[in-house]
Phi, psi and omega in degrees: 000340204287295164327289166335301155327287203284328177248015147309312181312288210291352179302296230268017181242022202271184192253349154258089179274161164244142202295145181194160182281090144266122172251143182253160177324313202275006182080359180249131192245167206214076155328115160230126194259349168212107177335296178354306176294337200230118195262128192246122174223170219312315200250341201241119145330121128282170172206134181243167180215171195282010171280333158138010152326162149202182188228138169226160179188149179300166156274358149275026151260031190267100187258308157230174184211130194218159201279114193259357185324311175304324179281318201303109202235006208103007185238160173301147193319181215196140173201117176212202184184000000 
């Protein structure tokens, strides 16, 4: 989990950020388009989005986390599955 972890810190802390994917074991992905939105505390991810939504989820359910930069249109996080 550790790995994991560690390399979210660097999407969303990176000094160019770029928008990126998370995907969980279960097939459901969690867009984020702004650092702003995503909170990490000890066992868990929030992820908030500007509709007033929000998401929490363990980080061992986290399967990849991939770059949406190419995808990237403006929008606010995004979540489906």
């Amino acid at each position: 989990m550790r790995g994991i972890k560690a390399r979210l810190y660097r999407f969303v802390y990176a000094e160019r950020f770029e928008p990126f994917r998370i995907k969980l074991i279960n097939g459901d992905y969690h867009d984020v388009f702004d650092p702003n939105t995503v909170s990490f505390e000890r066992q868990v991810l929030f992820i908030a989005s500007t509709d007033q939504n929000w998401v929490v989820f363990s980080y061992s359910k986290i399967n990849s986390i991939e770059s949406l930069i190419a995808d990237y249109h403006g929008q606010s996080a995004t979540h489906g599955g």
